[in-house]
C-alpha positions as CSV (number, residue, x, y, z in Angstrom):
1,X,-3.5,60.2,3.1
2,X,-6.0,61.7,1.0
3,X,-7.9,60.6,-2.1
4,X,-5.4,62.9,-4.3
5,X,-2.0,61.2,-2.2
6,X,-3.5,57.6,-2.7
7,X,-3.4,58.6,-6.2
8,X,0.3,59.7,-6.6
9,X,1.3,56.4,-5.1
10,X,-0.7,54.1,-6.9
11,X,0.7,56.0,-10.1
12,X,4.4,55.2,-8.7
13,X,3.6,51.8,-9.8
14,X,3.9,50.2,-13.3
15,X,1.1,48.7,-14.6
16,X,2.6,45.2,-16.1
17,X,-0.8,44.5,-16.9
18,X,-1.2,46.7,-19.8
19,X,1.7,44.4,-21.4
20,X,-0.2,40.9,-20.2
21,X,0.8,38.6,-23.6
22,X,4.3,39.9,-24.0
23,X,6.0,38.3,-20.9
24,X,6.5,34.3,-20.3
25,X,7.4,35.4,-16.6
26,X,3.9,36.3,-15.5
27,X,2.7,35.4,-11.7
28,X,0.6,35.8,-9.2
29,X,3.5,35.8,-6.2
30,X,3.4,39.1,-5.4
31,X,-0.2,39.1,-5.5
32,X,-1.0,36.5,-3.1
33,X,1.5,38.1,-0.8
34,X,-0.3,41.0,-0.8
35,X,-3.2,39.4,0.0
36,X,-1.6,37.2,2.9
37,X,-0.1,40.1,4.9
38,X,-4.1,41.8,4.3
39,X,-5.5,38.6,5.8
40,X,-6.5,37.2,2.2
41,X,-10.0,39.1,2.2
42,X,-10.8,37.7,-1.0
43,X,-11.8,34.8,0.9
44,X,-14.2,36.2,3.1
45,X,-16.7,36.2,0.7
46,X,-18.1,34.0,-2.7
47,X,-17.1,35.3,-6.0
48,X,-18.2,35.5,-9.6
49,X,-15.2,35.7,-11.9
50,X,-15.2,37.3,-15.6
51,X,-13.1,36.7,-18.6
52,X,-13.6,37.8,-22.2
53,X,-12.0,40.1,-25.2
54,X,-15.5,41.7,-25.3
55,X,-18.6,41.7,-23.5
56,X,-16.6,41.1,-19.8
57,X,-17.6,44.8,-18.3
58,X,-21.6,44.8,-19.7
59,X,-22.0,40.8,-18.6
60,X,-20.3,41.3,-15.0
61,X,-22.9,44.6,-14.5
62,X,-26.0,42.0,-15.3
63,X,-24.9,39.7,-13.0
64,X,-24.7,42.3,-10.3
65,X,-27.8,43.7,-10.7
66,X,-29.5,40.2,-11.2
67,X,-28.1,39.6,-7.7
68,X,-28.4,42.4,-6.0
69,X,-32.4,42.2,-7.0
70,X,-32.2,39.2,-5.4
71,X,-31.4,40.8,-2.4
72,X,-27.9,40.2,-1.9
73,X,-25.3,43.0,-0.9
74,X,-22.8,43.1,-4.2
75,X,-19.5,44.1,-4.8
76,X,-18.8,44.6,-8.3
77,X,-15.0,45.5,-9.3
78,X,-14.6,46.5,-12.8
79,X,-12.0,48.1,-15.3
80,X,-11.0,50.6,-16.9
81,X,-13.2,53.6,-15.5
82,X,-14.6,56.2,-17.4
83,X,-14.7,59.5,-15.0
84,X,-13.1,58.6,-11.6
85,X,-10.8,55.9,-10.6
86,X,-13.7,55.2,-7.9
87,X,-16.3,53.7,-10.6
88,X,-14.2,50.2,-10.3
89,X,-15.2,50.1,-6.7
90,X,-18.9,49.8,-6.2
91,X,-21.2,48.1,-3.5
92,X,-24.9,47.9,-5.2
93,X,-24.1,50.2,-7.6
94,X,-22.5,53.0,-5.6
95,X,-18.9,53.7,-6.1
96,X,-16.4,53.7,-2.9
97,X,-16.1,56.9,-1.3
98,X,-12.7,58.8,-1.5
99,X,-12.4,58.8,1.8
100,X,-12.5,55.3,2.0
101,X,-10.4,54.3,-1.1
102,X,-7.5,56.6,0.1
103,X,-8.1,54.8,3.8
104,X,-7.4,51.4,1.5
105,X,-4.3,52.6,-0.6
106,X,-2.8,54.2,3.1
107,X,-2.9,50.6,4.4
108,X,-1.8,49.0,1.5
109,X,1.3,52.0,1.5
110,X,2.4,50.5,4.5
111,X,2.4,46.9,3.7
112,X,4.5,47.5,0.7
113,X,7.3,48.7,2.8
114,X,7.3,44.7,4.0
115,X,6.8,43.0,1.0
116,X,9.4,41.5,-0.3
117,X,8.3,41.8,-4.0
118,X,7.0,45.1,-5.5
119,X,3.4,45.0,-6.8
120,X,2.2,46.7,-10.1
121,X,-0.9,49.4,-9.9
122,X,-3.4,47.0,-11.0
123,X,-2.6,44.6,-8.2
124,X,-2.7,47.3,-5.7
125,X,-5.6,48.7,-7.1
126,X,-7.3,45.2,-7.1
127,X,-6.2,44.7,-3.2
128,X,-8.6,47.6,-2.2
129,X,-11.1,46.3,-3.9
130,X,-10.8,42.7,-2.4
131,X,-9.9,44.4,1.1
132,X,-13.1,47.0,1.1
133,X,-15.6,44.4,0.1
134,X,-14.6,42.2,2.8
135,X,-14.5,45.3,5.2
136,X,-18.5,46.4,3.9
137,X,-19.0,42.5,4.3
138,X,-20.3,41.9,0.7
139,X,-22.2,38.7,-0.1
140,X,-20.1,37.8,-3.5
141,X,-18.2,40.0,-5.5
142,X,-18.8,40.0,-9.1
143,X,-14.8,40.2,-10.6
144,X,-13.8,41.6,-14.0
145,X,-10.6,40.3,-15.3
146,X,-8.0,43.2,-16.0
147,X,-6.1,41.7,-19.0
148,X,-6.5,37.8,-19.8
149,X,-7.1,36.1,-16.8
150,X,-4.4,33.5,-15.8
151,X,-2.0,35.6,-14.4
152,X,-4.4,38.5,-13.4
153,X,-4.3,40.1,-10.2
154,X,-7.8,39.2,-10.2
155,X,-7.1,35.6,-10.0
156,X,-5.7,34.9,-6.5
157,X,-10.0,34.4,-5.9
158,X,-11.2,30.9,-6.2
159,X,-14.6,31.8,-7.9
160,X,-17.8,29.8,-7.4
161,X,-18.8,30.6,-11.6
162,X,-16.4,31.3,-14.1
163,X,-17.4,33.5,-16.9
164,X,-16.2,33.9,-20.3
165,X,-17.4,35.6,-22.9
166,X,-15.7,35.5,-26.2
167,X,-11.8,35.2,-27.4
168,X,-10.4,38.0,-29.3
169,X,-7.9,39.5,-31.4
170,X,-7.1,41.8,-28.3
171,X,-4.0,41.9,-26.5
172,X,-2.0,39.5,-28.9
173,X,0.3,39.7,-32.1
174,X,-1.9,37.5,-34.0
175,X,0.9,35.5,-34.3
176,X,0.6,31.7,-34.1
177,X,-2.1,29.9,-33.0
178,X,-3.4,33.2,-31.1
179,X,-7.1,31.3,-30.6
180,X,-6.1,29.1,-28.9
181,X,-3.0,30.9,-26.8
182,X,-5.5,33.4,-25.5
183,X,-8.2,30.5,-24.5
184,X,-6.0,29.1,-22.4
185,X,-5.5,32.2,-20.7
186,X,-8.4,33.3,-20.4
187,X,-9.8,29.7,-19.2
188,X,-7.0,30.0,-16.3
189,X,-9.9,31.6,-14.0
190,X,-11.9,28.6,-13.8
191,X,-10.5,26.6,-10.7
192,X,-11.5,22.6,-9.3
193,X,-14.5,24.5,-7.2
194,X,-16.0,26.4,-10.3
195,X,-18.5,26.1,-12.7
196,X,-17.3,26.8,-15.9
197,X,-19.9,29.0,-18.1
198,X,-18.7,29.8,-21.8
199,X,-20.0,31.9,-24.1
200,X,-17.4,31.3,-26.7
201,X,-18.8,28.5,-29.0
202,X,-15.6,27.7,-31.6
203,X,-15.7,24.2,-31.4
204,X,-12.1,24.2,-31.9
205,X,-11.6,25.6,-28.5
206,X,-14.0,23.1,-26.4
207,X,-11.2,20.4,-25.3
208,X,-9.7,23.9,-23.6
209,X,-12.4,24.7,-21.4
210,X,-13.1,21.5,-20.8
211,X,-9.4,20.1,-19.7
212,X,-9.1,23.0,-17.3
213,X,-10.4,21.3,-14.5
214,X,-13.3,22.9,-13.5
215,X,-16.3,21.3,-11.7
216,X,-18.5,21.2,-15.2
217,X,-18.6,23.5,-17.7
218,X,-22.0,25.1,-19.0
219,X,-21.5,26.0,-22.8
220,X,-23.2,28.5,-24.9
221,X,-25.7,26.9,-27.7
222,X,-25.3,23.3,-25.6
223,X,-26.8,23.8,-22.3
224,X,-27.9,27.7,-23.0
225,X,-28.8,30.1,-25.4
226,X,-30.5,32.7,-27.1
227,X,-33.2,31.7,-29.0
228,X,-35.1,35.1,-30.0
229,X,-33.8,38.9,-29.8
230,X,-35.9,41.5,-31.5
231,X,-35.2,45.8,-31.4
232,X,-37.8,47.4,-28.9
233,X,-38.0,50.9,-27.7
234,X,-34.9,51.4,-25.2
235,X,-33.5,47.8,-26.0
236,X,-34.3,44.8,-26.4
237,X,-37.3,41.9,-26.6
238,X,-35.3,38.3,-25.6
239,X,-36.1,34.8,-25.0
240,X,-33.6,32.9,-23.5
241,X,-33.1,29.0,-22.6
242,X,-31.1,28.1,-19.6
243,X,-30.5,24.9,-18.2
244,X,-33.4,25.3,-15.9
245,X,-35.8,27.0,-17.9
246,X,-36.9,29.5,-20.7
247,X,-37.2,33.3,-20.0
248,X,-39.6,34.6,-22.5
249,X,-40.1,38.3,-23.8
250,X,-37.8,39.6,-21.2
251,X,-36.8,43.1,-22.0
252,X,-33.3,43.8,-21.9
253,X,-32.7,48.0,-20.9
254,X,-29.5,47.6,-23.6
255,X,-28.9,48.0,-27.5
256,X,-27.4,45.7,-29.2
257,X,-28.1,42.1,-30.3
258,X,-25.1,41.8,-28.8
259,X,-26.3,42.8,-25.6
260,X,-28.9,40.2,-25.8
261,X,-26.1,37.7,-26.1
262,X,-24.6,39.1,-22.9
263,X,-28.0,38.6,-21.4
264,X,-27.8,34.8,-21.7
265,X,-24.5,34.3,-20.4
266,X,-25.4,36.5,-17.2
267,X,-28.7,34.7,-16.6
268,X,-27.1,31.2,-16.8
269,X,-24.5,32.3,-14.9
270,X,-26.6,33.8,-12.0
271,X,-28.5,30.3,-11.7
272,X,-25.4,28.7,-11.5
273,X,-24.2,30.3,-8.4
274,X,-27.7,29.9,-6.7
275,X,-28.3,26.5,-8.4
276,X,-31.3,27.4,-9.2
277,X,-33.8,28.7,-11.9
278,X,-34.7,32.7,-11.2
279,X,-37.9,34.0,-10.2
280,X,-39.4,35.8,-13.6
281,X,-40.3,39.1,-11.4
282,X,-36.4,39.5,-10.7
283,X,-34.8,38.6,-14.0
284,X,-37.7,41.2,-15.2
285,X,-36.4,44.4,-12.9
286,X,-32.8,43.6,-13.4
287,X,-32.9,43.2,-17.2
288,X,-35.2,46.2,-17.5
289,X,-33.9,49.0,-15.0
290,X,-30.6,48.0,-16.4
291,X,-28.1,51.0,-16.9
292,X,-24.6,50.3,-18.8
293,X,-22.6,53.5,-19.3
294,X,-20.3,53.6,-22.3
295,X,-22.1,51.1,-23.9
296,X,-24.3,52.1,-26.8
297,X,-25.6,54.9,-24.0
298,X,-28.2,57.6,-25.4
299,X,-27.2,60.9,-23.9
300,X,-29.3,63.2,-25.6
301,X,-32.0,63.8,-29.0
302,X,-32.0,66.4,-31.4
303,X,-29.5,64.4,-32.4
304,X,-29.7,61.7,-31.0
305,X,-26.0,61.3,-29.4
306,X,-24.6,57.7,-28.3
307,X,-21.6,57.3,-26.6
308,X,-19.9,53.1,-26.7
309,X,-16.5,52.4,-26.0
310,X,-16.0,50.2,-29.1
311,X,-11.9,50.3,-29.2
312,X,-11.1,46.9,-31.2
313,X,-12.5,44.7,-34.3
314,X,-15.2,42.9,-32.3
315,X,-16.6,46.0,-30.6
316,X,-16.5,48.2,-33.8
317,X,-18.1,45.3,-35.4
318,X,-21.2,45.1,-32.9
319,X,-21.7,49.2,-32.8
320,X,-22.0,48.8,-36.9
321,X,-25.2,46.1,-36.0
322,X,-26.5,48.3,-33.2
323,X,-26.6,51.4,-34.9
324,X,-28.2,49.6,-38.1
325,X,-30.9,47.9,-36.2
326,X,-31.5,50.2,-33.0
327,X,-31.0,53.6,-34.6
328,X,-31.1,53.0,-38.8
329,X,-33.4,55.9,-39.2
330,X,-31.3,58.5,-37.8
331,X,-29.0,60.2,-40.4
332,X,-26.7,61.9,-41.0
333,X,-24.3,59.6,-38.8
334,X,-21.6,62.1,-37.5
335,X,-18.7,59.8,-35.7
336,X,-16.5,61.6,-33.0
337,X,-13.5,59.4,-33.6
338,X,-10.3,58.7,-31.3
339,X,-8.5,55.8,-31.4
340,X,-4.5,54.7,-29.4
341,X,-1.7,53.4,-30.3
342,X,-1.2,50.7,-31.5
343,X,-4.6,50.3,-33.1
344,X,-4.9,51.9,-36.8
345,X,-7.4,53.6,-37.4
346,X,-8.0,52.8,-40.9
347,X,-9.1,49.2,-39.8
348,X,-11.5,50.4,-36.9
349,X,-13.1,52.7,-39.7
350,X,-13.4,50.0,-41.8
351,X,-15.5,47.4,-39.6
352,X,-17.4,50.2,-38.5
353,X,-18.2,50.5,-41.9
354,X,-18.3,54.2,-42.1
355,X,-18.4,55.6,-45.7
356,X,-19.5,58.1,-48.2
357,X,-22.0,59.6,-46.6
358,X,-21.0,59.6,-42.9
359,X,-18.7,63.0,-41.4
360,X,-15.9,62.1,-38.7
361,X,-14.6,64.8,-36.3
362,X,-11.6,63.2,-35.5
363,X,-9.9,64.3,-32.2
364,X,-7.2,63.6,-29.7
365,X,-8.0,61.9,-26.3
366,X,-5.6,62.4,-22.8
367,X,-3.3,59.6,-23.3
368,X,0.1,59.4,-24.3
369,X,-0.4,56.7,-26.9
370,X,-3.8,58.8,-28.1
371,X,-3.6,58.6,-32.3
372,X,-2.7,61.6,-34.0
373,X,-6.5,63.2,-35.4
374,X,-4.7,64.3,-38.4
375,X,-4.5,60.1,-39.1
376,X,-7.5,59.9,-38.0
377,X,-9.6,62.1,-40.7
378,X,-6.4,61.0,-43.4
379,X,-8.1,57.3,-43.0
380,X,-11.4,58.7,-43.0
381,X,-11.3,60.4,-46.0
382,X,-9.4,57.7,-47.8
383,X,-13.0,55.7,-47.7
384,X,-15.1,58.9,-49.2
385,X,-16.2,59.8,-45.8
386,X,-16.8,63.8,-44.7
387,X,-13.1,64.5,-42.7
388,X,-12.0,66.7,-39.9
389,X,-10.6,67.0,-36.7
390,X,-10.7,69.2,-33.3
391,X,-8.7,70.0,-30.4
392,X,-10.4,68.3,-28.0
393,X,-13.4,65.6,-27.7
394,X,-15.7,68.8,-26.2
395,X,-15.2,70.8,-29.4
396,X,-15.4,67.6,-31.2
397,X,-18.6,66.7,-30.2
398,X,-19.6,70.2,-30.7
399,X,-18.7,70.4,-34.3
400,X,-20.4,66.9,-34.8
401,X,-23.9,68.0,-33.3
402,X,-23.6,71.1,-36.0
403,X,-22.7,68.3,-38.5
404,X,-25.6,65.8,-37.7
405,X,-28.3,67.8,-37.6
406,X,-31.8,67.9,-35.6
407,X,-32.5,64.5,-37.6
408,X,-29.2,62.6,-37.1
409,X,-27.1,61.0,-34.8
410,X,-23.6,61.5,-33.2
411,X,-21.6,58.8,-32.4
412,X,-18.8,59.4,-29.8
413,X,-16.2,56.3,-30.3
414,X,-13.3,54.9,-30.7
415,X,-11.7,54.7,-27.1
416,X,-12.7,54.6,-23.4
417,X,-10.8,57.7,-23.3
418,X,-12.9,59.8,-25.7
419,X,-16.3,58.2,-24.2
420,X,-15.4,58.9,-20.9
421,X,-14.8,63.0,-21.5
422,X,-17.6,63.1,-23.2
423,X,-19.8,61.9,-20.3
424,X,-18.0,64.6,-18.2
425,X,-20.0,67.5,-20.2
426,X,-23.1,65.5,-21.1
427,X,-24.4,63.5,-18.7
């Protein structure tokens, strides 16, 4: 099988995960069979496991790096991926060959032919992660949740620290008490042998983390937090308490005060799995050679072009503070704009707080549920903002450059979908 063949199959499978929330018949059977007739690899090594509506993908790449500088050998499985399928996959930072992953899906082509339940394409694409890591003989595996956390495919690991970030309105109707539905969820990764670190600090949520069961639970502005987080060239100026110590005017290779946020929880988290405080020297060189693509990324000057994956309220919500405090000089602000079903793209305009004097190239992305661009700039305009659209993100992009000017900015957002072809022609 070949890396284009391990594709086809894996696309042969549904992915139930996308629809995580709408199901009461959830589980992690066919998961944990999987794993069984693979010889559970997931338990050959210690874990790190991440939860959050926000923040998961940034928080779970610090950790890495703050433990591979440590001198560990880390596996890092993340989702979605931006360019190639292979990005989820990495072992200090380098992606799993092809050769290798279509090696993984062959075996895992043959199993299924003796399971007795069908799995979904995120719990098949999970298995080669869990399955190549224990094959490279990681030390820990850092372990982004796919949707939720509970019933994730991810969650057949028994994780040594727990990580959550923040609860969401993602993935939910908003219906009922959603808060405290989707905490409960999302808490379902912290198991007897974890420690539980939170960075969601809604007091009204506390008796859920807490009743899960976990082996303590380390809570955001009670044993951590951020006490200082100023702009500075290429990211950020932080102090940060832990519950061994305080890491002062540590640069942070990230915009974003949310980023600095993110910062905490990784740090604390890191000491918790060694149980110990960090040397300064290694929190400095992770924090500072730090590289998160997608994310508020700079791609080019002349404009100034920055590509983040902002695709719900939250998200939006933190690109509005990073452009105003990381970039508020640059203008015109030109937004390349793609949104999916069933998000409208009125509301994402709105808490991005684009207005009068901002232009949006609105454009489709390569998804079925990719939003119509003629919405798109319709929504745009309704606010007094400049409105068009494009065939594609490239032409997009292009238009938007012409439209920012040498002084400005370009802002490609909106979707994964959109960010990701844009890094295909500009980085």
């Amino acid at each position: 099988m070949n890396f284009s063949e391990a594709l086809r199959f894996l696309d042969k499978h549904i992915n139930l995960e996308a629809r995580a929330g709408y199901f009461e018949d959830l589980s992690l059977n066919a998961m944990e069979a999987l794993m069984g007739l693979s010889g559970d690899p997931h338990l050959a090594y210690r874990t790190i496991h991440v939860t959050g509506t926000n923040g998961k993908g940034s928080t779970a790449t610090m950790i890495a790096r703050l433990l591979q500088t440590k001198g560990l050998k880390v596996g890092r499985y993340s989702s979605p991926h931006l360019s190639s399928i292979t990005e989820r996959i990495e072992v200090d930072g380098e992606p799993i060959s092809r050769e290798d992953f279509a090696a993984q899906v062959a075996d895992l082509e043959q199993l299924s032919q003796i399971t007795e339940q069908p799995n979904s394409y995120f719990e098949l694409l999970t298995a080669v992660a869990y399955r190549w890591f224990a094959e490279v003989a990681v030390d820990v595996a850092v372990v982004e949740v796919g949707v939720l956390g509970r019933f994730d495919a991810t969650n057949v690991i028994n994780a040594d620290v727990a990580v959550l970030t923040n609860i969401g309105r993602d993935h939910t109707d908003g219906e009922g008490d959603w808060r405290r539905n989707i905490a409960g969820e999302k808490a379902g990764i912290a198991k007897p042998e974890s420690v539980f670190v939170v960075g969601e600090t809604s007091p009204d949520l506390l008796d859920i983390f807490e009743g899960e069961g976990a082996q303590s639970v380390v809570l955001a502005e009670r044993e951590f937090e951020l006490q200082s987080s100023e702009p500075a060239v290429g990211g950020r100026l932080v102090d940060i308490r832990t519950p061994r110590g305080l890491y002062e005017d540590v640069f942070v290779a990230a915009h974003g005060s949310h980023q600095a946020v993110n910062a905490s929880l990784a740090l604390t988290a890191t000491e918790e799995f060694f149980d110990a405080a960090l040397e300064d020297d290694v929190v400095a060189e992770a924090f500072g050679e730090l590289t998160l693509p997608g994310r508020a990324e700079v791609v080019a000057a002349e404009p100034i072009v920055v590509l983040d994956g902002a695709h719900n309220p939250q998200a939006a919500a933190a690109l509005k503070d990073t452009l105003a405090t990381s970039f508020g000089g640059a203008a015109p602000r030109a937004f390349v704009l793609a949104t999916l079903e069933p998000r409208d793209p009125a509301d994402f305009i709105a808490d991005m707080g684009i207005g009068q004097s901002d232009y949006v190239v609105a454009t489709p992305v390569n998804s079925p549920r990719s939003v119509e661009p003629s919405r798109i700039a319709d929504a745009a305009s309704a606010v007094g903002a400049t409105a068009e659209t494009a065939i594609d993100v490239e032409e997009a992009v292009e238009r938007a450059t012409i439209l920012a000017g040498v002084d400005g900015i370009v802002i490609v957002t909106g979707s994964l979908y959109s960010v990701g072809e844009a890094r295909e022609f500009l980085v």
